[in-house]
Structure formats: C-alpha cells, structure tokens
C-alpha positions in Angstrom: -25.9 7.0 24.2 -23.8 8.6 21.3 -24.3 10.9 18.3 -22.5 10.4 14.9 -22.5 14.0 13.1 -20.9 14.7 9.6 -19.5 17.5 8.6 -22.6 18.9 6.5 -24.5 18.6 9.9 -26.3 15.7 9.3 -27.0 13.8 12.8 -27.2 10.1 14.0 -28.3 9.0 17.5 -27.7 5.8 18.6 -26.6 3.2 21.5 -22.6 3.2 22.3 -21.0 0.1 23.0 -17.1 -0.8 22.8 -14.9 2.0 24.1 -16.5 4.8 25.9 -15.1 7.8 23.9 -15.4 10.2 21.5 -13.3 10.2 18.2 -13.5 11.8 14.8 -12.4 10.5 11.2 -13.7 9.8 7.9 -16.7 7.8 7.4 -16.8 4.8 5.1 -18.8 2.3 4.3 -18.2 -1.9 3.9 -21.3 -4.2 2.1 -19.8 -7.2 3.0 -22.1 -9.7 5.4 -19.3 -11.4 7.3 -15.4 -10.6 8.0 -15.9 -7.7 10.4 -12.5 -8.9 12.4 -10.2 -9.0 9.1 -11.9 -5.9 8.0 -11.5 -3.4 11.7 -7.6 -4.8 11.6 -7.9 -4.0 8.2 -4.6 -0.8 7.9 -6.5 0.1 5.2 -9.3 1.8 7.6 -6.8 3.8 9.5 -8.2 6.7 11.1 -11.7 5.8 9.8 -15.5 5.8 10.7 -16.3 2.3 9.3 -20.0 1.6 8.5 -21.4 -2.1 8.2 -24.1 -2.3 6.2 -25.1 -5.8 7.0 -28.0 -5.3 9.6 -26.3 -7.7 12.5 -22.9 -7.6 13.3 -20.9 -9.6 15.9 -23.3 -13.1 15.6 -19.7 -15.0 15.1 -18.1 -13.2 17.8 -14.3 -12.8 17.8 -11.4 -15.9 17.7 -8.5 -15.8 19.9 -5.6 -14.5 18.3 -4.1 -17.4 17.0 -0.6 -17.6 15.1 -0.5 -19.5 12.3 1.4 -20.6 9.0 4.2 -18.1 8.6 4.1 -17.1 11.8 1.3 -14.2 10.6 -1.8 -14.1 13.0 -4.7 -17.0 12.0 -7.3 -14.9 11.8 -6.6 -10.9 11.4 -5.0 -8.8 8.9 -2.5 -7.2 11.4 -2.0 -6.7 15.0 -4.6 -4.2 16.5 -7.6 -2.6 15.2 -7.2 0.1 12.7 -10.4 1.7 12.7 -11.1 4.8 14.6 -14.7 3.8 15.4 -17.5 1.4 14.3 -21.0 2.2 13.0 -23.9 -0.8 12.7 -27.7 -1.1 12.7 -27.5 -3.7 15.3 -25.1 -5.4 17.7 -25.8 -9.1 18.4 -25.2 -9.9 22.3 -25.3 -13.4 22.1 -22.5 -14.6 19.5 -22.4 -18.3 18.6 -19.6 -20.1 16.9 -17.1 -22.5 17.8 -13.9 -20.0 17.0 -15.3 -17.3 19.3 -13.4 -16.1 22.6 -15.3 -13.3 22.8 -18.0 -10.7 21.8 -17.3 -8.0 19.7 -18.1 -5.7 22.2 -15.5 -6.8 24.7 -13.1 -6.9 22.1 -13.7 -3.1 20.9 -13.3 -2.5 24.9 -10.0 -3.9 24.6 -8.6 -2.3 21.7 -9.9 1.1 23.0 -12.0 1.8 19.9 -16.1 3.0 20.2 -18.9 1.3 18.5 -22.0 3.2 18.1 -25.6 0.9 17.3 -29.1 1.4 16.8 -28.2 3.8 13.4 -29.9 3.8 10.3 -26.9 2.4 8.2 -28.9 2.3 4.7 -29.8 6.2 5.3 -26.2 6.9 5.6 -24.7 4.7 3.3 -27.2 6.4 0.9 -25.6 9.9 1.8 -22.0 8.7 1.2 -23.0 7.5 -2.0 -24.7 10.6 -3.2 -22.0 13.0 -1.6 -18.9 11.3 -0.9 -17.2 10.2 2.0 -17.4 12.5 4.6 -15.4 13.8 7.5 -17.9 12.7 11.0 -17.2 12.7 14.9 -18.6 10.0 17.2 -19.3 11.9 20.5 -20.7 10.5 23.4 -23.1 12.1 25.9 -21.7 14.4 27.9 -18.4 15.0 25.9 -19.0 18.9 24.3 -19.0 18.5 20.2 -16.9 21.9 20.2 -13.7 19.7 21.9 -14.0 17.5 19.1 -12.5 18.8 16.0 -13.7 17.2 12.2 -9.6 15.3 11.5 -9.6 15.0 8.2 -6.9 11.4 8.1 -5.8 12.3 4.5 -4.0 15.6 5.7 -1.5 13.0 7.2 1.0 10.5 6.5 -1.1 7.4 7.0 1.0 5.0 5.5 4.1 6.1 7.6 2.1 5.5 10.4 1.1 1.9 9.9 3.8 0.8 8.0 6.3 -1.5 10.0 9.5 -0.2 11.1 12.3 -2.8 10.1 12.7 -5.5 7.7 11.4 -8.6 8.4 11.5 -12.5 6.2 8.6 -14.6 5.8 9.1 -18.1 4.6 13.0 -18.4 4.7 13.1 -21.6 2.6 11.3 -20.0 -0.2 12.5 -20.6 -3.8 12.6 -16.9 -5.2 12.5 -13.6 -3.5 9.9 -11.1 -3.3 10.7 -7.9 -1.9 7.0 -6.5 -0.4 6.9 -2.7 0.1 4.4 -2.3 3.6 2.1 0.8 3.1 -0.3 -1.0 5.0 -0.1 -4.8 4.5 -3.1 -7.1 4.9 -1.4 -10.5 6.4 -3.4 -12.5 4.1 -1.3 -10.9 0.9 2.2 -12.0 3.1 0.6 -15.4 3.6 -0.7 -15.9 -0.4 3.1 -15.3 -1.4 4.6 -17.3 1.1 2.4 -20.4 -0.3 3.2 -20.2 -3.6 6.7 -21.0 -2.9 8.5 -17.1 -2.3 10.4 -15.7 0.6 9.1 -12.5 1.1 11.2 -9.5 2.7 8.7 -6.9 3.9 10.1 -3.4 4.5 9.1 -0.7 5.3 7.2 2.2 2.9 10.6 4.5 2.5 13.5 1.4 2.3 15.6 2.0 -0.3 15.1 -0.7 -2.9 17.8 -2.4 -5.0 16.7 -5.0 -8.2 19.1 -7.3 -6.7 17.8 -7.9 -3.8 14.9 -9.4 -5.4 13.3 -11.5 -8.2 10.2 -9.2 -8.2 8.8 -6.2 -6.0 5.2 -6.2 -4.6 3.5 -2.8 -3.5 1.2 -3.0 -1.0 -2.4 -2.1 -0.3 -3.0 1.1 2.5 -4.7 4.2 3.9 -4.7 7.7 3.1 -3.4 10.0 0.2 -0.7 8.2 -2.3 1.0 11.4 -3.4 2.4 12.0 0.6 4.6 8.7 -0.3 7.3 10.6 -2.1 9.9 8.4 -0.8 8.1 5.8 -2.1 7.3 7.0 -5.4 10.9 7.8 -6.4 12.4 4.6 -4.8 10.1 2.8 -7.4 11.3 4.9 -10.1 14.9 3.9 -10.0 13.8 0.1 -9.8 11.6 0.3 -13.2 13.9 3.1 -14.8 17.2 0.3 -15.3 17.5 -1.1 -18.1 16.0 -4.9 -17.4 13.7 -4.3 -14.4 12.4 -6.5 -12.6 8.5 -7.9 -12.1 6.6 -5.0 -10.2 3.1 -5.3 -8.8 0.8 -3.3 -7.2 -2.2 -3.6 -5.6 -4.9 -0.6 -4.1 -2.9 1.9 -2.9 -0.2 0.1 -4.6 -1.7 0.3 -7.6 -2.0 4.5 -7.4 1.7 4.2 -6.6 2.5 3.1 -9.9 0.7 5.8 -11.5 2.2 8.1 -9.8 5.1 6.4 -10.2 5.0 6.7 -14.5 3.7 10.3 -14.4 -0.2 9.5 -14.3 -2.3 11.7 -11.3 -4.7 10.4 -8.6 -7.4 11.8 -7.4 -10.0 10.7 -4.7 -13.1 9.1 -6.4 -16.4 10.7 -4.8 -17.7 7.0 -4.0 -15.2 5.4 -1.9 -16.8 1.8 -2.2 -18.3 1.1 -5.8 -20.9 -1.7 -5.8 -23.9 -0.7 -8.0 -24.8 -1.9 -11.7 -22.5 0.5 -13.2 -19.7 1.0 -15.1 -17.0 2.1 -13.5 -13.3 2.8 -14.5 -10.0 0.8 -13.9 -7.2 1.5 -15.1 -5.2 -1.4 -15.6 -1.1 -1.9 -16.0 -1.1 -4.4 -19.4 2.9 -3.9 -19.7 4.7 -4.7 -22.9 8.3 -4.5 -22.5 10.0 -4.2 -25.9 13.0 -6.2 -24.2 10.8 -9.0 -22.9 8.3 -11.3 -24.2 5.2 -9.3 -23.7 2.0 -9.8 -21.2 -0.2 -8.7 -23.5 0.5 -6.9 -26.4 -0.1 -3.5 -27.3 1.7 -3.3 -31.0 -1.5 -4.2 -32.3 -4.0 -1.4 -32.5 -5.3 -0.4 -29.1 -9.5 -1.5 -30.2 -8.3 -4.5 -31.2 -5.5 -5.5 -28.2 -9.1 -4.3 -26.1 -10.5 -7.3 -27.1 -8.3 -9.5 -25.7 -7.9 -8.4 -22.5 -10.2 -10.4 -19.6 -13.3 -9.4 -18.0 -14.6 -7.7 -22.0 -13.8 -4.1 -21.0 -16.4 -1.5 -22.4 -14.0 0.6 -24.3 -10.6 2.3 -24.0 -10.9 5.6 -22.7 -7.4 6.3 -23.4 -3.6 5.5 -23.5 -0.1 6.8 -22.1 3.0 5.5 -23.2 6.0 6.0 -21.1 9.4 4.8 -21.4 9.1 1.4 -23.4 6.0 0.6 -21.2 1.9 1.1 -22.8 -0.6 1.7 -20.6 -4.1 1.3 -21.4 -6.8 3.0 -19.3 -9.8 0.7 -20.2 -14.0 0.9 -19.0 -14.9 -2.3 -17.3 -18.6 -3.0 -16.4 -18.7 -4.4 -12.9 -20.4 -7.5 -13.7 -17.9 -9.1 -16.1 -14.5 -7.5 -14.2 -12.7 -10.8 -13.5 -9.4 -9.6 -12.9 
C-alpha cells in the first residue's frame, strides 16, 4: 500500500505497483484514453506526478523497444521514462495486444519509477482543476512522510537536465536543414521533419546558433520554467535580430521561448491541462516581415486581419509590435481551434 498527499494535505490511499519507493513532484493530470508509453517517456513530465484519467490503464501492455525510421525508437518519445511516478484508478493485470513484451507493471519495475492504483482519479483531477497543479509525495508504507520533502521541479533547470549533450544529424540525405533546439524533444517531432524531406541537427538547449548553419530553426517542446533558459533565450535573439532571419518555430515550451524571446512574459496558467467547453487564450506568432512576403498580414486593421486567421478566434485581446514583427494575442474557443 501507498499514500499520495498534496501539499494542502489532501490524502490518497491506494495499491503500489511498479517500483517500490517513495518520490515527490508535481502532480498533473493527462485525459487521454490510450498512449500511456509515449506519454511516461514523454520529457515533458520530468519530475512529475502523472495522473491518468482513463479508468484502465496498461490493457495494451508495453512493446519492445524497437528502433525504427531514423534510427529514433518505434514506439517512445525518448529513451527512459520521465515521469517521477504514476497515478491511475485501475491497473489491468492481464494486457492483450500483439506489440506487447510486457506489462506495465514490470516495465515501471524496470525503469525504477512507482505506480500507485486503486485512487479516485476524477476526485483529484477535480482538485487540480479548481486549484492548480499541486506539489504531492507518493510514500509508501513504512517510509516516514517527514524524510520526504514536497520538490517543487520548477525551482530547477529541467530542461538542462533532459536536454541531450552533443549534436547529433537525423536524416543525412535530407534536402534542407533544420537546426532543432532539444529542451526536451519528443522523437515523434525529429521523425515528422525527417519525412518531409529535412536533415535535422538536434543540439542541445545552450548551443550557440548561427543562421548559416541552417535553412530554418525549430524550438522544442519541454519541462519546467522557460525563463531558467537564459542561454536559450539570448541565443534566439541574435538569430531573429539580423537583418534577414531565418524561419523560426516554436512549439510548447518552445512557443514560451519566443515570447520571452521578443520581450513578452510567461506565467504558469492555474490549469495545467485545459479541456473543458471554454474559452481559453493562445497567443499565436502571425509574423509579417516587412522584408518578406508576409504569412498573414497585419497592415490591415487588427478586427479585420482577426477574421482571417484559422480556427475563427473570439476576439483580439491585444497586440505587441516588436522590431518589424506584429504579434497578435487572439481568444480562441476550444472547439473551433484548428491550428
């Protein structure tokens, strides 16, 4: 047995399975009802509690390792587990399906990482919706809570820590060059370049950049805090601030690297996971480059350029110019965002 306790003192009693230890992190939640391997190897969930809502977990049991096109692993996002611990209603003991080498419960065991079962994931999904994520500890019988301390991951460099260390090419015979900056790097974005035809350098978060090392730069998805990637941040600066940069895309953290990057601030939304009949905000990079033909353009004014922009945003809820470069911080509702 095993108790999950959050930091406002809320407790959870359940069943361990996995790895027979006690850990702490931050707890999060994930709706989806399949894709538990890609999402525990996910870098994203460094350091973190993750929560399956889906009431049976581990039916499809867990594929061998496979490598496949690329070289990058057939069926996980990166080489180990990232998650600190898993949390699920129920753990199913018999998995059936033809990819599967093993249960998810030997596979935790083998990647040293605790599950806990038997919880009421709907009651504590509700509570991170209503207050947040929140700091937790996973302790198991026996173990005193006191030599447990709350870790609170976003204190720390998370993307230094999952980030790989040197350089490495994917897709040699490509036709152009994208230069990928690894904050945490799902394999799956690496593999989607790769087939449409680019060689893809991935370095790693703090390599200094150069626009002619590359026909575009991609920044990559990750854990933690963006504002502790300094080295990051100004390394971007210098590749937009010449004076006919090249592409630059972000995605996730990415995406709050750019922001950070033009002078915008980030800040830590209260619902980690937004998927409720809502409105919710996205602030979307629609560049117009005076120098270039434009994505979309902005020299319009900004109710009317709204209209054209996909997935019928709400309103705009505001703009930022900077440099040569418009940025328009538009309200999407959730059910027409197609971007």
């Amino acid at each position: 047995m095993a108790t999950l306790i959050l930091e406002d003192g809320t407790t959870f009693k359940g069943r361990q399975f996995g790895a027979s230890m006690s850990v702490s992190g931050e707890i999060v939640f994930q709706t989806g009802m399949v894709g538990y391997p890609e999402a525990l190897t996910d870098p994203s969930y460094r350091c973190q509690l993750l929560t399956l809502t889906y009431p049976l977990v581990g039916n499809y049991g867990v594929p061998m390792d496979e490598e496949g096109e690329f070289g990058l692993s057939k069926w996980f996002e990166s080489y180990k587990i990232h998650a600190a611990a898993l949390i699920i209603g129920e753990l199913s003991e018999s998995p059936s399906h033809w990819s599967s080498a093993k249960s998810l419960d030997q596979w935790l065991k083998e990647q040293g990482i605790p599950g806990l079962q038997g919880v009421d994931t709907r009651c504590l999904t509700k509570k991170i919706r209503e207050k947040g994520t929140l700091l937790g500890k996973l302790i198991v019988d026996g173990t005193p809570e006191e030599s447990i301390p709350f870790d609170n991951p976003d204190k720390r460099n998370l993307v230094r820590e999952v980030s790989m260390k040197e350089p490495k090419v994917f897709n040699h015979s490509g036709s152009f060059h994208i230069t990928v900056l690894d904050c945490g790097i799902k394999y799956n974005q690496i593999r989607c370049l790769a087939q449409r035809g680019a060689r893809v350098t991935v370095v790693p978060w703090d390599h200094p950049l150069d626009t002619a090392d590359f026909d575009g730069l991609f920044v990559s998805n990750g854990p933690g805090d963006p504002q502790l990637c300094q080295a990051t941040i100004n390394n971007v600066r210098k590749v937009i601030s010449v004076d006919q940069p090249k592409p630059v895309f972000g995605i996730c953290l990415g995406h709050q690297l750019l922001s950070l990057v033009i002078g915008a601030k980030t800040y830590k939304m209260k619902k980690r996971l937004l998927f409720e009949w809502s409105c919710r905000i996205k602030s979307v990079f629609y560049v117009t480059d005076t120098r270039q033909t434009p994505i979309i353009s902005t020299r319009e004014a900004p109710e009317k350029t709204l209209r054209t922009l996909p997935g019928h945003p709400v309103k705009l809820l505001g703009r930022q110019r900077w440099r040569n470069v418009n940025i328009l911080f538009v309200l999407y509702n959730t059910l027409s965002l197609s971007l």
